[in-house]
N, C-alpha and C positions, 0 to 999 in steps of 0.2 A: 518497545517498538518492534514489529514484526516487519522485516521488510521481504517481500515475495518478489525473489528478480531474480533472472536466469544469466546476466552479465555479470561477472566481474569486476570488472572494471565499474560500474556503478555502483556494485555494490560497496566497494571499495570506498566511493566517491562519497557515499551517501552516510555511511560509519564515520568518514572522518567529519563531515560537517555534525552528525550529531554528537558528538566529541566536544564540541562545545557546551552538549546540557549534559544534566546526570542523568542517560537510560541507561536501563536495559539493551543491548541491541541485539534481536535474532535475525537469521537467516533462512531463507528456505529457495531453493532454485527451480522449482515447478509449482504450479497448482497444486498437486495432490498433496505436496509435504505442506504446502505452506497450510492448508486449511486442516490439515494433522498436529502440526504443530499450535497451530490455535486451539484447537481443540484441547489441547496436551497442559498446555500453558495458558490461557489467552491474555492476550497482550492489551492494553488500555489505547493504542492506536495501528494501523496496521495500513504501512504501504503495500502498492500493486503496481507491478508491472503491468501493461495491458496485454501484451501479446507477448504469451509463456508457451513453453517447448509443448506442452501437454493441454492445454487448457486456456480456453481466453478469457481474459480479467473478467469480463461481465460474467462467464458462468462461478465462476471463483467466487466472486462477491455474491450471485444469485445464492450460492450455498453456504457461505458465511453466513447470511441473514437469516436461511432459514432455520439457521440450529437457533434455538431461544438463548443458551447459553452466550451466544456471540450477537444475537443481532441487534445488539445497544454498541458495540466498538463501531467507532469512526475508521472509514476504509477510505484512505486516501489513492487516486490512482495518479501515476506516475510513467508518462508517455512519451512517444516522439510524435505522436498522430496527434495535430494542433486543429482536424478538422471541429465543426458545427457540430456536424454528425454524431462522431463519437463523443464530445460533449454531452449533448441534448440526450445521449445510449447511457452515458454514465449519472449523470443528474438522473436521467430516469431510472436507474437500478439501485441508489440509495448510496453512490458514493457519496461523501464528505464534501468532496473537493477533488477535482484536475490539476495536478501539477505538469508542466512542458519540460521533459528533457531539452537541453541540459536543465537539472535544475539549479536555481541560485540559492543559497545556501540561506538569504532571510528570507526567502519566501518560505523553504520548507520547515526552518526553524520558528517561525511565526506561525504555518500551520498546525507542529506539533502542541505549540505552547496553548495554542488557539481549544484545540481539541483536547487538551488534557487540564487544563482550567477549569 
């Protein structure tokens, strides 16, 4: 699992709930590492912050898909913005799946399991 988030403190958050399964877990704190490090590695799932220091989630993922290499990974985004809006932005751009910060820990372990299945 690749998770793209510019917090700490979630990141933190998010390692220990998947502590529970056996991943891989990476990190990347901007857009530009995280879709380098996919690149470098890629990962069989890949969370997203939506709104990164450098770059926001929707172009992130726009460039994720277009590498052929990458554009079969499940991109799950991972948000504080619960709006329609960015739902209906993300569903349109080929995310996975919306997750709402906070997140609860069977939601996002259900969605891992979900997508690596």
């Amino acid at each position: 699992v690749l998770y793209i988030e510019d917090d700490l403190a979630n990141i933190a958050l998010i390692e220990r709930y998947l502590s529970a399964i056996d991943c891989d877990f990476r990190t990347a704190i901007d857009g530009g590492s995280g879709i380098t490090k996919a690149v470098d590695n890629p990962p069989d799932v890949i969370l997203l912050d939506i709104y990164l220091p450098d770059l926001h989630g929707i172009d992130v993922v726009t460039e994720i898909k277009s590498i052929p290499a990458l554009a079969h990974i499940p991109v799950v985004a991972i948000t504080t913005d619960d709006s329609m809006e960015l739902k209906q932005a993300c569903m349109a751009h080929n995310f996975a799946a919306v997750l709402h910060k906070p997140v609860r820990p069977q939601d996002l372990l259900g969605v891992i399991q979900q997508m690596t299945a």
